[in-house]
C-alpha positions in Angstrom: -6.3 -70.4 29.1 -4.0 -71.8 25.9 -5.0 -69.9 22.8 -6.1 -73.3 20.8 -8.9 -74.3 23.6 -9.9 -70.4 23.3 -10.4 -70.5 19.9 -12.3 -73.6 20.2 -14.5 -72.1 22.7 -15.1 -69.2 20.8 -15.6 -71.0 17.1 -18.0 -73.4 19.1 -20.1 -70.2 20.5 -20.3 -68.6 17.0 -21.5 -72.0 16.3 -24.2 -72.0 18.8 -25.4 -68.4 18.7 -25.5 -69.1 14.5 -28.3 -71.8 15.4 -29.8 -70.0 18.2 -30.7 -67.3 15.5 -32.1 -69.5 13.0 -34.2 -72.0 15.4 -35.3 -68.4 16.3 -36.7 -67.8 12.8 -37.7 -71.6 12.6 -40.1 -70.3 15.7 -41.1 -67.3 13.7 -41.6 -69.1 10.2 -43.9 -72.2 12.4 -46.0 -69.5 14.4 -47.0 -67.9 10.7 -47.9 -71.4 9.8 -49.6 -72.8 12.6 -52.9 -73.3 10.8 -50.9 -75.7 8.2 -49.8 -77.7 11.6 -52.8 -77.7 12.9 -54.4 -78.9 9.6 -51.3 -81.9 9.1 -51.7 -82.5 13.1 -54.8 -81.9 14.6 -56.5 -79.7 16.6 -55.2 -79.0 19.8 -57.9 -77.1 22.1 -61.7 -78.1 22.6 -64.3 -76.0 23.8 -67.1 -78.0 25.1 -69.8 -75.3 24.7 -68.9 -75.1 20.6 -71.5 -77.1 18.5 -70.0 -80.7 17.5 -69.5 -79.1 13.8 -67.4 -76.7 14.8 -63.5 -77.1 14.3 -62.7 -75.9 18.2 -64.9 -78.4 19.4 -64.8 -81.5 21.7 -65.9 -83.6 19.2 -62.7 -82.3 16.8 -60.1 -82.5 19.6 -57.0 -84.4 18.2 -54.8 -84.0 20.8 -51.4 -82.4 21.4 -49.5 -83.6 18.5 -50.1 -80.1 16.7 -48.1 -78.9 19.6 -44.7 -80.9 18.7 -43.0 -79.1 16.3 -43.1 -75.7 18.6 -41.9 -77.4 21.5 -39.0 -79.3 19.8 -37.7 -75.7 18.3 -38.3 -74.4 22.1 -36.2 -77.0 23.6 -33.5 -76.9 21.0 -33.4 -72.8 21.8 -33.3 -73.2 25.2 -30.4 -75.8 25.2 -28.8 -73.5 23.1 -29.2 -70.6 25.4 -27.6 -72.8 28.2 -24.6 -73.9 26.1 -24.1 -70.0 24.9 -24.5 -69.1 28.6 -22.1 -71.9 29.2 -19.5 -71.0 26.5 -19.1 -67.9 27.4 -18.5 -68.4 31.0 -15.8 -70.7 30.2 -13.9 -67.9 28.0 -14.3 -65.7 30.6 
């Protein structure tokens, strides 16, 4: 392998793995707060045997759009993983 693709290869992986680690702390800082996403979003689960009042009920249920945000950074993390997986195959 030339030493210029190499380098490439291995200034795109520091690239990757730099984003990898903070979409992972994206996750960890959206988990902390979810309440704030649910509140801006909606609530995402109904129970039907919670009284209509209740903010886990049926009659409360927003939908899934509370459930975005979390599954945007998961897809973002797991392309990542694949082009870290794939970067370093190539410089091997």
């Amino acid at each position: 392998m030339h030493d210029q693709t190499r380098d490439e290869l291995a200034a795109r992986l520091s690239d990757a793995e730099q984003r990898r680690s903070t979409i992972r702390l994206e996750m960890q800082a959206h988990a902390a707060s979810i309440d704030k996403t649910r509140q801006a979003l909606g609530n995402p689960y109904f129970y039907s045997e919670k009284a209509d009042d209740d903010p886990e009920s049926r009659s409360r249920f927003t939908g899934y759009a509370s459930h975005e945000p979390a599954f945007q950074l998961w897809q973002e993390s797991r392309d990542l993983d694949e082009l870290i997986a794939d970067l370093r195959r190539q410089l091997h």
